[in-house]
Residue frames as qw, qx, qy, qz and C-alpha x, y, z in Angstrom:
[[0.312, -0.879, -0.161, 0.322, -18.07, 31.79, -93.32],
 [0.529, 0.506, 0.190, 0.654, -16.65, 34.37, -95.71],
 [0.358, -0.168, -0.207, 0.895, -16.09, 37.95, -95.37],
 [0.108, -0.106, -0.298, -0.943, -18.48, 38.83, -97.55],
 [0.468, -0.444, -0.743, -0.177, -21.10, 37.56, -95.75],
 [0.192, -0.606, 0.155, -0.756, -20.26, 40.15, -93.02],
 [0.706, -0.407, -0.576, 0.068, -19.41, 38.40, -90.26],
 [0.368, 0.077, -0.248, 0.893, -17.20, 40.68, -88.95],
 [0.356, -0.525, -0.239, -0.735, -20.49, 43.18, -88.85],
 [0.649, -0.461, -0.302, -0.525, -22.02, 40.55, -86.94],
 [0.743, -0.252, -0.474, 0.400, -19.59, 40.13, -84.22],
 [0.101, 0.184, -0.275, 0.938, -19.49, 44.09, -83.54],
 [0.494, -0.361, -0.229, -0.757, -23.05, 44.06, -83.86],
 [0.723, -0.364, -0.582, 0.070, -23.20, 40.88, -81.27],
 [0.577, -0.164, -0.324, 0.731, -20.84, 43.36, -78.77],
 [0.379, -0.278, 0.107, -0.876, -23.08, 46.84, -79.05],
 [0.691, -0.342, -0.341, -0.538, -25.96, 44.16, -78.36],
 [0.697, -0.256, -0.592, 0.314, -24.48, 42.35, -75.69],
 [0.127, 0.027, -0.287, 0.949, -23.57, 45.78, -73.96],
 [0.453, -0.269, -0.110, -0.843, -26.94, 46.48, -73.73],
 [0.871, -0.149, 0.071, -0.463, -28.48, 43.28, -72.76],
 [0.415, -0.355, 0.828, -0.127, -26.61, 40.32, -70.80],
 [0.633, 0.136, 0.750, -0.138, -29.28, 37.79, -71.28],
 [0.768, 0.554, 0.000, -0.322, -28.81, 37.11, -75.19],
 [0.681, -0.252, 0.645, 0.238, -27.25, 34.22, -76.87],
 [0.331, 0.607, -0.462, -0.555, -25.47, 34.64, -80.55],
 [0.739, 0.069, 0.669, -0.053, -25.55, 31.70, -83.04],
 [0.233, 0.642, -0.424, -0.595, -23.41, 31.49, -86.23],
 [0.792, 0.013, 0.608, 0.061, -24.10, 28.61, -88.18],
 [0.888, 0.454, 0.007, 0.080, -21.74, 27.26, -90.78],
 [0.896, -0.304, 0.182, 0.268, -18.36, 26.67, -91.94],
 [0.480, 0.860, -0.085, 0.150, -15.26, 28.41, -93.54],
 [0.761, 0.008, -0.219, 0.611, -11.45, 28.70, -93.15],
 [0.031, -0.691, 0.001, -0.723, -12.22, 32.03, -91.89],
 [0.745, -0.422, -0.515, -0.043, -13.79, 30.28, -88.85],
 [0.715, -0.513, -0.323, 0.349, -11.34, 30.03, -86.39],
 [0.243, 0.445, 0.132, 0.852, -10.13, 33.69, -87.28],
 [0.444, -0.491, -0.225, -0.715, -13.80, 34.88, -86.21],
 [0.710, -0.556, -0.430, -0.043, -13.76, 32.49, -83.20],
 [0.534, -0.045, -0.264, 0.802, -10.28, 34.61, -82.14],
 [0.011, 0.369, 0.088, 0.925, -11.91, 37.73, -82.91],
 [0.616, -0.656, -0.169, -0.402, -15.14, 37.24, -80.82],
 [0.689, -0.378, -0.394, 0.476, -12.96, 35.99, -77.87],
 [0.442, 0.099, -0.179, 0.873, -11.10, 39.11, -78.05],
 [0.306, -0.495, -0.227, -0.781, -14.41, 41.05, -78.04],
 [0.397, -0.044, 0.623, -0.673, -15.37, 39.52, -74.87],
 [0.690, 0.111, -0.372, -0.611, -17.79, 37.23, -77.02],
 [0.277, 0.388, -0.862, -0.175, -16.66, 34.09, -76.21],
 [0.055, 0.230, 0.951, -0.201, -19.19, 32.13, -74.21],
 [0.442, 0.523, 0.300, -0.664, -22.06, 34.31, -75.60],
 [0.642, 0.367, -0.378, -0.557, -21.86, 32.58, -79.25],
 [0.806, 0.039, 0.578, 0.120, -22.63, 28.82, -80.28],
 [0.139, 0.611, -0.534, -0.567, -20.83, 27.87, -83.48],
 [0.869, 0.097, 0.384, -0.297, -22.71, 24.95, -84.92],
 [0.282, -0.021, 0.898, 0.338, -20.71, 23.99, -88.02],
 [0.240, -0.012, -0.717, -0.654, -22.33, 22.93, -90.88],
 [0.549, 0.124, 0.676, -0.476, -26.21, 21.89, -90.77],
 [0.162, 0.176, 0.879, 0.412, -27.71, 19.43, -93.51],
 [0.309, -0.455, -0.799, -0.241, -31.14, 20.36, -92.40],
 [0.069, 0.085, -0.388, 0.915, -31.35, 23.87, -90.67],
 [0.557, -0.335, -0.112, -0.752, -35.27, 23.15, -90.45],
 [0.874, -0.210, -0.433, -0.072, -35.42, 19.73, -89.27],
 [0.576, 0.019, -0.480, 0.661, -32.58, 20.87, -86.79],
 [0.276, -0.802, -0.504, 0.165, -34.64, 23.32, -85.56],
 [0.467, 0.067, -0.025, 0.881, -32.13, 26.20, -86.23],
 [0.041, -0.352, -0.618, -0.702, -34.82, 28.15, -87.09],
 [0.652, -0.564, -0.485, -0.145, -37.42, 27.49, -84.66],
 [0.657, -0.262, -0.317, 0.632, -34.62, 28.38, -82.05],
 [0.320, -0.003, -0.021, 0.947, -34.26, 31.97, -83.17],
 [0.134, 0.748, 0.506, -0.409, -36.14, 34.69, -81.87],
 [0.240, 0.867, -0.132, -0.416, -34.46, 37.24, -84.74],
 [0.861, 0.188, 0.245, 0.403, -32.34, 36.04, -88.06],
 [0.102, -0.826, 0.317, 0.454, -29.49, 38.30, -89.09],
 [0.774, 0.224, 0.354, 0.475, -27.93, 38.45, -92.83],
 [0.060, -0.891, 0.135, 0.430, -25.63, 41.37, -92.94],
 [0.631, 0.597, 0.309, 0.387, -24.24, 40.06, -96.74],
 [0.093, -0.703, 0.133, 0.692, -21.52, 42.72, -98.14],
 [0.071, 0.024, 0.667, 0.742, -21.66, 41.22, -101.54],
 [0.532, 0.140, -0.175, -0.817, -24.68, 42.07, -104.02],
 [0.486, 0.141, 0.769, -0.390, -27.23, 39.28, -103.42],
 [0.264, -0.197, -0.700, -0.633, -28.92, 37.84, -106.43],
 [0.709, -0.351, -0.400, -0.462, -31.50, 36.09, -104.09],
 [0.220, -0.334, 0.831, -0.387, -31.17, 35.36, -100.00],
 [0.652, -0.218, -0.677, -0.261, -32.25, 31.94, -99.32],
 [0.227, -0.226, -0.684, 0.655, -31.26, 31.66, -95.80],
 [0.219, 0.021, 0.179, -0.959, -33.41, 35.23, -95.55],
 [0.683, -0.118, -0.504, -0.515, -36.63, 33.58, -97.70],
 [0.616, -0.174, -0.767, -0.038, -36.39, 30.61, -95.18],
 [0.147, -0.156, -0.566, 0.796, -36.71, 32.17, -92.13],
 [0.347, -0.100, -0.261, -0.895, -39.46, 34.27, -93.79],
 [0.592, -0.088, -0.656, -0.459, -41.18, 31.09, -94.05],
 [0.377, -0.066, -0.702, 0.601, -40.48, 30.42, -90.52],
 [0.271, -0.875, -0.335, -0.223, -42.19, 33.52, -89.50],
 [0.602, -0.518, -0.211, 0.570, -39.08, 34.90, -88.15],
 [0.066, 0.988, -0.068, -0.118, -38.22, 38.78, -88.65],
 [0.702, 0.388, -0.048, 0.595, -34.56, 39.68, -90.62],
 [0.221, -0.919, 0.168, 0.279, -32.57, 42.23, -89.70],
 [0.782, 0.109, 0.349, 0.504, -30.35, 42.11, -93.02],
 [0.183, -0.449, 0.305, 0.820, -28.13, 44.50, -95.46],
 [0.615, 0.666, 0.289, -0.308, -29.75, 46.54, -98.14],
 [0.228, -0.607, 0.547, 0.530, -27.77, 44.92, -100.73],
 [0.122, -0.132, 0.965, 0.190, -28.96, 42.89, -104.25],
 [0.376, -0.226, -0.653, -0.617, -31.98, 41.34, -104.09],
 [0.208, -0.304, -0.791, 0.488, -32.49, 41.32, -100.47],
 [0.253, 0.142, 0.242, -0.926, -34.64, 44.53, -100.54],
 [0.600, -0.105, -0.560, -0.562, -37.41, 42.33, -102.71],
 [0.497, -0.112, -0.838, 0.196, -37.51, 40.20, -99.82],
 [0.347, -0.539, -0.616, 0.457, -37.75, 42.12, -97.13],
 [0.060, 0.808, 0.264, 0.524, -40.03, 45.32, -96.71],
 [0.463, 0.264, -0.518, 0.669, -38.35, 47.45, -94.12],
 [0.025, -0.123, 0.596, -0.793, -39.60, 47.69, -91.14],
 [0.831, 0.011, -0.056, -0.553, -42.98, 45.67, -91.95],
 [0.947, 0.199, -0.243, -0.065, -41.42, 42.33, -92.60],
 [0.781, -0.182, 0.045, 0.596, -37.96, 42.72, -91.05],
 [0.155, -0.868, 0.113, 0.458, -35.32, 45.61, -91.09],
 [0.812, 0.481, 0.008, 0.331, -33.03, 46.92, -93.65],
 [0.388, -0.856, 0.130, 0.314, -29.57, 48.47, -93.03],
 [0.318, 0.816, -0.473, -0.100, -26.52, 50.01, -94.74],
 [0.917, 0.094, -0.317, 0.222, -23.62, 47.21, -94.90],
 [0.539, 0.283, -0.388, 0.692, -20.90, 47.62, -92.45],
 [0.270, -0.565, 0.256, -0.736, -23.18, 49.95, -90.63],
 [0.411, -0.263, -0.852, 0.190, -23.17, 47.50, -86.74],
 [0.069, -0.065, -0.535, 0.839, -24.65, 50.15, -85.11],
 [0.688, 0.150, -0.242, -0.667, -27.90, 50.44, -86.95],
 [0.601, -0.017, -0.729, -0.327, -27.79, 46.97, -87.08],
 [0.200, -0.205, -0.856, 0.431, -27.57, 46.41, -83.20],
 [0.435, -0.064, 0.216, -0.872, -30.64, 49.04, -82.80],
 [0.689, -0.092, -0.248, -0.675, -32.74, 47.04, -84.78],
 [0.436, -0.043, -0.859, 0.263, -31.71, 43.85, -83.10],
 [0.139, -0.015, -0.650, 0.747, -32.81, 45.29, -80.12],
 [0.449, 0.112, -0.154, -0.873, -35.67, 46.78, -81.36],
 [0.696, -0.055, -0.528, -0.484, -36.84, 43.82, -82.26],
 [0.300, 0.084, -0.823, 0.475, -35.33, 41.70, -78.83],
 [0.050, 0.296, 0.636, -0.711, -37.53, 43.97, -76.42],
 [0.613, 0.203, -0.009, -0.763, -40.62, 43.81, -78.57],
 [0.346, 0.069, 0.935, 0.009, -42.40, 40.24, -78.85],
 [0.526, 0.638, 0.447, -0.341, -45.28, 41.65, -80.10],
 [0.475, 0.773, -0.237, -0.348, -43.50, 43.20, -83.27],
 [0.007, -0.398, 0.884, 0.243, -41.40, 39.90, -83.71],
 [0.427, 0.385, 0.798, -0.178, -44.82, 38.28, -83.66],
 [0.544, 0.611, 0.439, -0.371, -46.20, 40.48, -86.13],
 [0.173, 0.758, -0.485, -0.401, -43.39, 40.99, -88.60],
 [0.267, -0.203, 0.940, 0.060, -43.02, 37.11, -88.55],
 [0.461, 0.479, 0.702, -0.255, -46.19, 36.73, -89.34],
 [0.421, 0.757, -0.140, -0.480, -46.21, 39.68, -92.00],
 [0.050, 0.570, -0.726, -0.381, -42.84, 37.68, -93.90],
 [0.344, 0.160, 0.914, 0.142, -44.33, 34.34, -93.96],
 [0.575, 0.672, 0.403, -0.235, -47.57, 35.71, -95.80],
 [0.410, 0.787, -0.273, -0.370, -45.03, 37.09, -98.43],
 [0.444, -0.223, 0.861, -0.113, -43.46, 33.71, -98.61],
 [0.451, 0.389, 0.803, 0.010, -46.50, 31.74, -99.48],
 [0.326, 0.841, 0.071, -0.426, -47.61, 35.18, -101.56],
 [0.412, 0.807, -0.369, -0.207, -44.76, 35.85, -103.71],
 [0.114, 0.501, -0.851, -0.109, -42.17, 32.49, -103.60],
 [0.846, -0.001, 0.511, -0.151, -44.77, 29.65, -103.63],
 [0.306, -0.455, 0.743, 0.383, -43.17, 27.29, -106.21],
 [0.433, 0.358, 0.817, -0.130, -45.82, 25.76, -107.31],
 [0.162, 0.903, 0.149, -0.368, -47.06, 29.38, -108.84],
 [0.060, -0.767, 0.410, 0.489, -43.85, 30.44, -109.90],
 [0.336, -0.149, 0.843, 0.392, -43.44, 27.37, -111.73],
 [0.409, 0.637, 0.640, 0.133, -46.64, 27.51, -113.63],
 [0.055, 0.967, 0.080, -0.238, -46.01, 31.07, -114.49],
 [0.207, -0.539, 0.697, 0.426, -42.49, 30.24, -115.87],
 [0.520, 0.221, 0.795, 0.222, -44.57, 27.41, -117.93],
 [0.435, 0.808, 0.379, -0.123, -47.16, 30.19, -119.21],
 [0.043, 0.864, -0.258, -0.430, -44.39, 32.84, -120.05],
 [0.086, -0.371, 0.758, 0.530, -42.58, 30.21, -122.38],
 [0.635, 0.115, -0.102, -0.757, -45.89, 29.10, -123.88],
 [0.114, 0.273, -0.944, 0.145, -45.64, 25.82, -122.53],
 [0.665, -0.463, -0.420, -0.408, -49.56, 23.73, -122.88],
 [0.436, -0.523, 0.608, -0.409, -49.79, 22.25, -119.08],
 [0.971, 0.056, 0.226, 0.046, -50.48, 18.60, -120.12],
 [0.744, 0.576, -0.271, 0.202, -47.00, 19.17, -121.63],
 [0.061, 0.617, -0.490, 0.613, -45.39, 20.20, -118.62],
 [0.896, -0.279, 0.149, -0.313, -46.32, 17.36, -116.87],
 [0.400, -0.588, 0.694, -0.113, -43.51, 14.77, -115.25],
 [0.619, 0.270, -0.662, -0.325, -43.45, 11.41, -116.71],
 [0.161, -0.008, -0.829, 0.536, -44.91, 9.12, -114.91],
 [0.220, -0.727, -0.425, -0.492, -48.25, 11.29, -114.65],
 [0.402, -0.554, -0.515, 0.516, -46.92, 12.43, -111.65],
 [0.221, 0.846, 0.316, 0.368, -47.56, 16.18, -111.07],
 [0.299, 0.341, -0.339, 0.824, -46.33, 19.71, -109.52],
 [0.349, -0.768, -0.537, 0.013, -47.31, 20.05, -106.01],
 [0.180, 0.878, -0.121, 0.427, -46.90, 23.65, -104.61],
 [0.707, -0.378, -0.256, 0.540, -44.31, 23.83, -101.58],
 [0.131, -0.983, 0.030, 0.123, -43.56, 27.52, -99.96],
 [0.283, -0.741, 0.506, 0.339, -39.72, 26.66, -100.07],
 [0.872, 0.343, -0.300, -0.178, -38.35, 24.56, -102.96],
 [0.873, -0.012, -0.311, 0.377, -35.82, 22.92, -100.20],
 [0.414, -0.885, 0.004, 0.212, -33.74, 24.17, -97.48],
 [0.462, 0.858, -0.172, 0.141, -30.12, 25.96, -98.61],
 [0.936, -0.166, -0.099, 0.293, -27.58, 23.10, -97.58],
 [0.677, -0.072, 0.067, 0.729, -24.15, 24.84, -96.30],
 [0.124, 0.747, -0.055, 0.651, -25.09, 28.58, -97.03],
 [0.304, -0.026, -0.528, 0.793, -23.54, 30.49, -93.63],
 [0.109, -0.703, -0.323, -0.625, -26.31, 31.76, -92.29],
 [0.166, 0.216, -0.442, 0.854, -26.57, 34.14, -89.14],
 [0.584, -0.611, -0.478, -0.239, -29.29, 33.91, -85.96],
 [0.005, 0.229, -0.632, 0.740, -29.50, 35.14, -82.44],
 [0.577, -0.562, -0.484, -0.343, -31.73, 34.41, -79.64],
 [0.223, -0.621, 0.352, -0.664, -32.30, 34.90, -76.27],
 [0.082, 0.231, -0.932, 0.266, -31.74, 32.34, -73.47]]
């Protein structure tokens, strides 16, 4: 939990959205000497028993982190090469609501796949939160839209043969030792320790 990850964003943006709507429950997972800074600041907002703070997870799928959230938030102020947290959620089928910063716009198409927003801007970001809160049907279909770009445009399997062709690499050469081979997988592993940002509703 850095700055530049924009927590700060997301603890105004948790406090327009809580003004609107009691019944939602914030969730910041990971870990940073920033931490207990951000756990003063959301008290002071009035936050305090509306966020969980999980700490590190090893295994934010197998922990269900994922699965839990009805909306994923990555409000990022630095330029992104490449969000993983954002990609894995994709794969999830869960809708973003993230900053249009880097390489995050390749990920997400706005307002098909998940929102985009200015950095810093929390008000935009709490709309679309909301937006997306009091619509199931468009978190159903935006989820659905991100995972197909997922398996579409980051299967591994693909990418990796397509990195083999582009250096003119035979495929019996590119073959493991062992005779084992490349099988395809949508993620290439979950993204141990990255801070990533989630809300749901109770």
């Amino acid at each position: 939990m850095i700055p530049e990850k924009g927590i700060s964003d997301f603890l105004e943006m948790a406090r327009l959205v809580a003004a609107a709507d009691r019944n939602v429950q914030f969730v910041l997972v990971g870990e940073g000497s920033y931490r207990e800074q951000y756990m003063k600041d959301a008290d002071a907002m009035g936050l305090g028993d509306r966020i969980t703070w999980t700490g590190i997870m090893d295994d934010p799928f197998g922990e269900g982190v994922f699965h839990a959230a009805d909306v994923v938030c990555q409000f990022s102020q630095w330029e992104e090469v490449f969000g993983w947290m954002i990609a894995e959620a994709m794969a999830h089928a869960k809708p973003v609501v993230a900053t249009r910063v880097g390489g995050i716009p390749e990920l997400i198409i706005d307002g098909v796949s998940g929102y985009l927003t200015d950095r810093g801007n929390a008000k935009l970001m709490s709309e679309r939160v909301l937006d997306l809160l009091n619509d199931p049907q468009a978190r159903a279909r935006m989820g659905q839209i991100a995972s197909e770009i997922v398996q579409t445009k980051f299967e591994l399997g693909k990418n990796v043969g397509q990195l083999i062709r582009s250096y003119g690499i035979k495929a019996s050469e590119a073959q493991p030792s062992g005779g084992a081979t490349l099988k395809p997988s949508v993620m290439p592993g979950h993204a141990t320790g990255l801070p990533t940002q989630e809300l749901h509703p109770d």
